[in-house]
N, CA, C and O of each residue as an XYZ file, in Angstrom:
432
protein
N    -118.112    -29.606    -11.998
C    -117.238    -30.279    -11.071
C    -115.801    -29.889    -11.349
O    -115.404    -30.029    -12.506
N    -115.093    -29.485    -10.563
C    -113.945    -29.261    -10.342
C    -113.097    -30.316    -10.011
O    -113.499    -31.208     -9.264
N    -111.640    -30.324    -10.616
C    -111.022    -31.624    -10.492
C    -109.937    -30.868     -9.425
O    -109.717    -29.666     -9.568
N    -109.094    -31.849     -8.061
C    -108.366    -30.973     -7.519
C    -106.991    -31.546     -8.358
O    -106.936    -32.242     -9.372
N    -105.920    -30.974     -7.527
C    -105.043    -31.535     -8.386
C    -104.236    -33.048     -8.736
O    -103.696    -33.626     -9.679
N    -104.649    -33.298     -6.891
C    -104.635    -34.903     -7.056
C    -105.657    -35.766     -7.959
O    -105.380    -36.903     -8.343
N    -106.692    -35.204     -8.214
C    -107.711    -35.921     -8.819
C    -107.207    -35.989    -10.125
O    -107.254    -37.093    -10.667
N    -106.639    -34.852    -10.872
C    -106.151    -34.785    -12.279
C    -104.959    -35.308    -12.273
O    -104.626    -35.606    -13.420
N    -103.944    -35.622    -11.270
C    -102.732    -36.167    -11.899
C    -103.158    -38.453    -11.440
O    -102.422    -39.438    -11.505
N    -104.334    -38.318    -11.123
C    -104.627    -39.590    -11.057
C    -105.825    -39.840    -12.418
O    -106.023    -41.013    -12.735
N    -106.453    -38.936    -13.048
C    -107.300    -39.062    -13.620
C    -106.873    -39.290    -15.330
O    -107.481    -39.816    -16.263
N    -105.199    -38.453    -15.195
C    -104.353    -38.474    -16.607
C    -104.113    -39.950    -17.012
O    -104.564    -40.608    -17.950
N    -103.208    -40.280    -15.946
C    -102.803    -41.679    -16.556
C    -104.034    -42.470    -16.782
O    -103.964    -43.018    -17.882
N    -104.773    -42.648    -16.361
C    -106.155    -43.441    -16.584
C    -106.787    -43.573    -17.827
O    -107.138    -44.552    -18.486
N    -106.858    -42.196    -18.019
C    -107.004    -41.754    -19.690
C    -106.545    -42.052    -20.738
O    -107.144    -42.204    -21.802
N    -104.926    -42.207    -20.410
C    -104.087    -41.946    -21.668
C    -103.936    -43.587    -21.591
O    -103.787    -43.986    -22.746
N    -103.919    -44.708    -20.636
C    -104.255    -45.906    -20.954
C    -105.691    -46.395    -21.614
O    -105.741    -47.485    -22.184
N    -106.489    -45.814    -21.546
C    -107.878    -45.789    -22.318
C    -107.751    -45.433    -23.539
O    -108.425    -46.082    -24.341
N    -107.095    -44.599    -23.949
C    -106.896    -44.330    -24.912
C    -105.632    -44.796    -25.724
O    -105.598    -44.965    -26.942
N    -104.865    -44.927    -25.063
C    -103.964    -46.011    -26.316
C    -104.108    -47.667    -26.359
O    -103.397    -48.357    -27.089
N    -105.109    -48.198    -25.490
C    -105.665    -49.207    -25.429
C    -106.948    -49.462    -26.453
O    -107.324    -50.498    -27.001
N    -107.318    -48.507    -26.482
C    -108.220    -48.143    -27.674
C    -107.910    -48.574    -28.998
O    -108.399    -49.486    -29.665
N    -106.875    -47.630    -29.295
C    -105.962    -47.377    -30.749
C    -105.443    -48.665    -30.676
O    -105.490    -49.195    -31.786
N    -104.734    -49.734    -29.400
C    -104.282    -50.334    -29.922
C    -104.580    -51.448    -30.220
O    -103.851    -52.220    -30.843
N    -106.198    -51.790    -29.633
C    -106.894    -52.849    -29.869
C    -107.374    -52.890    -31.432
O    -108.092    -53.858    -31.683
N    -107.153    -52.167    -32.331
C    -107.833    -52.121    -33.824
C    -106.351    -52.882    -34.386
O    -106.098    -53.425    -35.462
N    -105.867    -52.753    -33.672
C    -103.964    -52.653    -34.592
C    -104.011    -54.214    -34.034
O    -103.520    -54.940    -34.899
N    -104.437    -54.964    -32.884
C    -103.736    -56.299    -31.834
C    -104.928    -57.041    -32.859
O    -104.544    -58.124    -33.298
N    -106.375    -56.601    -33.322
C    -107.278    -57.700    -33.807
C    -106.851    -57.958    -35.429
O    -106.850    -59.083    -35.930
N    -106.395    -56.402    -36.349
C    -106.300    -56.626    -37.814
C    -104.956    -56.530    -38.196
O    -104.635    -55.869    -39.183
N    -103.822    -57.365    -37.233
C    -102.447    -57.220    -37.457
C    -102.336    -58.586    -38.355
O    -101.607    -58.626    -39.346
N    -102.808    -59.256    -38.095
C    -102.979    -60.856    -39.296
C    -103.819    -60.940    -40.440
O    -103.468    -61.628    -41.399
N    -105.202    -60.131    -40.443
C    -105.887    -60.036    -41.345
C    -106.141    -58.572    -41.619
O    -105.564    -57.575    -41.185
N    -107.577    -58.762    -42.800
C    -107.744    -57.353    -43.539
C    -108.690    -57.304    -42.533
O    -108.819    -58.037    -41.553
N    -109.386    -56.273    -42.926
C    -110.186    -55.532    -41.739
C    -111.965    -56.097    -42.441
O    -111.488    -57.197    -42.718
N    -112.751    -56.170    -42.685
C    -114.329    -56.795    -43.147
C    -113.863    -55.155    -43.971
O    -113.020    -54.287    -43.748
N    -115.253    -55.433    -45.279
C    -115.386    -54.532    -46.332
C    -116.216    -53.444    -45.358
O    -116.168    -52.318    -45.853
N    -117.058    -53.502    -43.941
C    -117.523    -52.117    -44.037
C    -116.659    -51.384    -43.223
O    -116.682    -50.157    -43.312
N    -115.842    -51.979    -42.385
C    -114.433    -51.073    -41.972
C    -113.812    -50.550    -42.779
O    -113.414    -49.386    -42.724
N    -113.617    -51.388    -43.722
C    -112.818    -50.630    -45.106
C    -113.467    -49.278    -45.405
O    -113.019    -48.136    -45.295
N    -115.090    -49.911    -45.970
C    -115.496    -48.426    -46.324
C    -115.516    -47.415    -45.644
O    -115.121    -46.401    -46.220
N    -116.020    -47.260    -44.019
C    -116.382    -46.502    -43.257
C    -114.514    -46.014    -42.586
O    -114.430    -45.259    -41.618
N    -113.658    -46.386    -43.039
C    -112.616    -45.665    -42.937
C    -112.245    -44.746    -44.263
O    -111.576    -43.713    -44.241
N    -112.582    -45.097    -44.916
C    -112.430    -44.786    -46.085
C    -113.464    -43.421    -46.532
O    -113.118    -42.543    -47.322
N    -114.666    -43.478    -45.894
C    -115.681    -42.253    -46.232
C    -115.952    -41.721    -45.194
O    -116.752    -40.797    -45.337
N    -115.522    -41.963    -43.855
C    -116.242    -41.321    -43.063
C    -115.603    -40.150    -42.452
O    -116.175    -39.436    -41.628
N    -113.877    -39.888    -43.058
C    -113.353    -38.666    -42.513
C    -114.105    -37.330    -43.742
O    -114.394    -36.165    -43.470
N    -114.235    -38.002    -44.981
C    -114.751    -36.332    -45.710
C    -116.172    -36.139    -44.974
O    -116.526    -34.986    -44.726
N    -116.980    -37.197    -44.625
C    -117.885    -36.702    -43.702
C    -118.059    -36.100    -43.004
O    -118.884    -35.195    -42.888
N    -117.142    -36.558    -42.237
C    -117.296    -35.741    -40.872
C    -116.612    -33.935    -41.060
O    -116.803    -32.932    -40.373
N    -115.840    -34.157    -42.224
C    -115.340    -32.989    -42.967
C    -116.885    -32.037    -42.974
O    -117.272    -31.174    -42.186
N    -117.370    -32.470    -43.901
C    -118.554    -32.004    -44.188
C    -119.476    -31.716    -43.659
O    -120.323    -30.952    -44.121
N    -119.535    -32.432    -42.236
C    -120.848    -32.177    -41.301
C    -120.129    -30.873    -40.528
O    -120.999    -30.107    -40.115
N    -118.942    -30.479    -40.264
C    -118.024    -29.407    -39.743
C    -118.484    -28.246    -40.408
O    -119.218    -27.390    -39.915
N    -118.146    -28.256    -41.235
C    -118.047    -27.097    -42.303
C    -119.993    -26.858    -42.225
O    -120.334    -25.684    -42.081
N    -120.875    -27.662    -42.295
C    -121.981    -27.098    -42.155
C    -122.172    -26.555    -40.830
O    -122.637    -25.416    -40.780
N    -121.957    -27.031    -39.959
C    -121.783    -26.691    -38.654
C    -121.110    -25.444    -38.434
O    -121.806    -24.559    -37.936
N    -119.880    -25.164    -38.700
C    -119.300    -23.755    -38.859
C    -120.094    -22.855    -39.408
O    -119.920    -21.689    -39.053
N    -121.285    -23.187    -40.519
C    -121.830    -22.094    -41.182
C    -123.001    -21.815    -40.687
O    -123.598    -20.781    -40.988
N    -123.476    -22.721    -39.856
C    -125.021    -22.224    -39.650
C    -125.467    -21.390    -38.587
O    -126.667    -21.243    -38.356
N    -124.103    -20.549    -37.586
C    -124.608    -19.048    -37.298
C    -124.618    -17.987    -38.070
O    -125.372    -17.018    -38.163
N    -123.313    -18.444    -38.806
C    -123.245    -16.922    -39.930
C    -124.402    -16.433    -40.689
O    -125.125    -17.135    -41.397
N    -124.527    -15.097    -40.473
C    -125.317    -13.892    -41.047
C    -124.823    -13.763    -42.066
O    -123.759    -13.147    -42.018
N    -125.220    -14.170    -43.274
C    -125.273    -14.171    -44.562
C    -125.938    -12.455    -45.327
O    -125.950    -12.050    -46.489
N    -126.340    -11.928    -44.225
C    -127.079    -10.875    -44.836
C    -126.422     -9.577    -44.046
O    -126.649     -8.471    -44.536
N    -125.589     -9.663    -42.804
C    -125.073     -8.745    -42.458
C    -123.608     -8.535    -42.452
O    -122.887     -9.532    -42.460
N    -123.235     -7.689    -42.443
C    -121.916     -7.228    -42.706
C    -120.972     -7.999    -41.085
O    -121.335     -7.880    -39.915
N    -119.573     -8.844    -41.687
C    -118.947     -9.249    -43.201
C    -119.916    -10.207    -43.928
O    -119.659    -10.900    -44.913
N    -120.655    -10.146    -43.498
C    -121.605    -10.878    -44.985
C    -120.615    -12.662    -44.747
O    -120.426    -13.182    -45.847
N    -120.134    -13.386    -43.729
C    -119.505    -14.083    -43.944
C    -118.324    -14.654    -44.705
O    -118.043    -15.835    -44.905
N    -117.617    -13.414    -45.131
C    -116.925    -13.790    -46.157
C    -115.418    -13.870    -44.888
O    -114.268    -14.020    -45.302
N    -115.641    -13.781    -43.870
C    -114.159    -14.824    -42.890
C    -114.479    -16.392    -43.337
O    -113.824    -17.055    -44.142
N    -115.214    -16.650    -42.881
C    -115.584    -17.892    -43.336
C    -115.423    -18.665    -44.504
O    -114.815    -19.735    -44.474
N    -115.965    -18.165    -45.617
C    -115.886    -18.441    -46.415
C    -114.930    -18.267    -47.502
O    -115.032    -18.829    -48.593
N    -113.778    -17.279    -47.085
C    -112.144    -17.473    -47.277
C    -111.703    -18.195    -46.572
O    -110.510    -18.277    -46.866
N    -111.958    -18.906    -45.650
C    -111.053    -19.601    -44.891
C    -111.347    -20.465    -45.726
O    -110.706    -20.622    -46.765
N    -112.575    -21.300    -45.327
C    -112.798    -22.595    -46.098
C    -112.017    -22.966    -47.439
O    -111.343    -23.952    -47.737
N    -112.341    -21.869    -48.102
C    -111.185    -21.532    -49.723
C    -109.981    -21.649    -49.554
O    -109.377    -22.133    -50.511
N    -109.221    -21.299    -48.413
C    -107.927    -21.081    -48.506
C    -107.765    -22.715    -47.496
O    -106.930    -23.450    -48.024
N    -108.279    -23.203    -46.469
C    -108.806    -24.857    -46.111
C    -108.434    -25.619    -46.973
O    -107.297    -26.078    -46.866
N    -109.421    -26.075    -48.314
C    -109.423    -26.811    -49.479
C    -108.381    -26.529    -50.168
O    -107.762    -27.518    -50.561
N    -107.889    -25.334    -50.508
C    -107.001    -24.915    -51.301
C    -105.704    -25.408    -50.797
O    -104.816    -25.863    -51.519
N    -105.656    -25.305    -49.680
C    -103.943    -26.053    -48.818
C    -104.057    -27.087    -49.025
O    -103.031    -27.707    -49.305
N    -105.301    -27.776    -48.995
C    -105.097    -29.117    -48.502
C    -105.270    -30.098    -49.979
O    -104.796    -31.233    -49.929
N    -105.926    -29.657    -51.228
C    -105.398    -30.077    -52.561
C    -104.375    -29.694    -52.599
O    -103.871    -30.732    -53.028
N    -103.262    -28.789    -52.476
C    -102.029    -28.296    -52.614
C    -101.153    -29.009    -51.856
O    -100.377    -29.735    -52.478
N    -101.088    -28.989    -50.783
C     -99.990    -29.831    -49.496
C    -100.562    -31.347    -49.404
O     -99.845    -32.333    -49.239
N    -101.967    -31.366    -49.540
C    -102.110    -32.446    -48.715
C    -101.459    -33.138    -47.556
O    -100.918    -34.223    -47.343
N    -101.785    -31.890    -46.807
C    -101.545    -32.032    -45.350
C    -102.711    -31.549    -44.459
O    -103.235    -30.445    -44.312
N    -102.944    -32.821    -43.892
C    -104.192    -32.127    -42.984
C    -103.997    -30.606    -41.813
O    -104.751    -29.743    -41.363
N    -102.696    -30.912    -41.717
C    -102.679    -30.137    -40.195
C    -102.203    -28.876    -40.528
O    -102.270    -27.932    -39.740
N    -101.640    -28.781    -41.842
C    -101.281    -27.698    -42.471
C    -102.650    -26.489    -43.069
O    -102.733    -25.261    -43.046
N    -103.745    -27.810    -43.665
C    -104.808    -26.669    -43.940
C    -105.831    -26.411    -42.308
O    -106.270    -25.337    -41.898
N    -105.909    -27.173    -41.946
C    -106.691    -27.032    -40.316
C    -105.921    -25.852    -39.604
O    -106.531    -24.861    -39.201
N    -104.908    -25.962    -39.500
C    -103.941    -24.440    -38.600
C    -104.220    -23.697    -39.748
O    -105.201    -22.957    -39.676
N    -103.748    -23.714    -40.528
C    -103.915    -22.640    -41.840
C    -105.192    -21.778    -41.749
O    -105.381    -20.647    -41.301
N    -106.046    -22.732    -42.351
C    -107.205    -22.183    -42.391
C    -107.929    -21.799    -40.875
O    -109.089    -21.390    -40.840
N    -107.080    -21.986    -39.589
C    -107.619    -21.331    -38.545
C    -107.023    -20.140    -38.182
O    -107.139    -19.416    -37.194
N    -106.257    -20.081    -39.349
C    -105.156    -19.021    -38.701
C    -106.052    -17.660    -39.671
O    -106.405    -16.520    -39.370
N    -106.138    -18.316    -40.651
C    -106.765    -17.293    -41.770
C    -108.098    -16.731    -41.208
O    -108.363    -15.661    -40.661
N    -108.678    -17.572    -41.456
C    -110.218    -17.189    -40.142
C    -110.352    -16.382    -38.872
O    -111.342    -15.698    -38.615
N    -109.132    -16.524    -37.979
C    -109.050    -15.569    -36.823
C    -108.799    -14.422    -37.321
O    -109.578    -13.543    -36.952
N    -107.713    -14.008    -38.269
C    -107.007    -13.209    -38.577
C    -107.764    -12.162    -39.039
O    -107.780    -11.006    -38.614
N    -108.656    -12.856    -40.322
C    -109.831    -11.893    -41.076
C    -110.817    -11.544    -40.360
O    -111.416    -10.512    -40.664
N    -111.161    -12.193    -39.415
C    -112.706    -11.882    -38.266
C    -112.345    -11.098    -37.716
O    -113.187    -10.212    -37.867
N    -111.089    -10.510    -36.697
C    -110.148     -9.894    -35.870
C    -110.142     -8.682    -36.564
O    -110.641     -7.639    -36.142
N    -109.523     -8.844    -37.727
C    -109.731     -7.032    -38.472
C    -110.417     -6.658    -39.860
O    -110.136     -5.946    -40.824
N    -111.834     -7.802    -39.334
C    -113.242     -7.258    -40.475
C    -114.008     -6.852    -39.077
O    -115.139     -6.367    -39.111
């Protein structure tokens, strides 16, 4: 389906109230109290997760047996972790390490 252009400049704002209505309903219910212990946890563990389910996901086309033998990949990821114990900045190893990954795939 194709959106025309009236459809998308009516379909934006719609969105972007859905979505900061979203965000801001977590902030309007736990602005007086703490949040219950499994919010706690599941904020707390569920971004290296989802870290982790990525990174398997990224790996499970790579040809491990053919040339580059995956090793874009698997410098990126290195140089990924490596920014991001170093900066601890998310957005720094995510561009980083996408930048590294294009770069090496492009001229391996």
């Amino acid at each position: 389906m194709q959106l025309t252009t009236t459809d998308a400049l009516i379909a934006i704002p719609i969105m972007t109230l859905i979505v900061f209505g979203t965000r801001l309903f977590s902030f309007a219910i736990f602005s007086k109290r703490e949040p219950p212990p499994i919010l706690q946890f599941v904020g707390k563990h569920l971004p290296p997760m989802v870290m982790a389910v990525l990174i398997l996901y990224c790996l499970k086309d790579i040809s491990f047996t053919q040339f580059p033998f995956g090793i874009p990949a698997i410098i990126a990821i290195a140089f990924t972790t490596l920014a991001h114990l170093w900066k601890g900045n998310a957005m720094i190893s995510i561009f980083g390490g996408t930048i590294v990954y294009m770069v090496l795939q492009y001229f391996l």
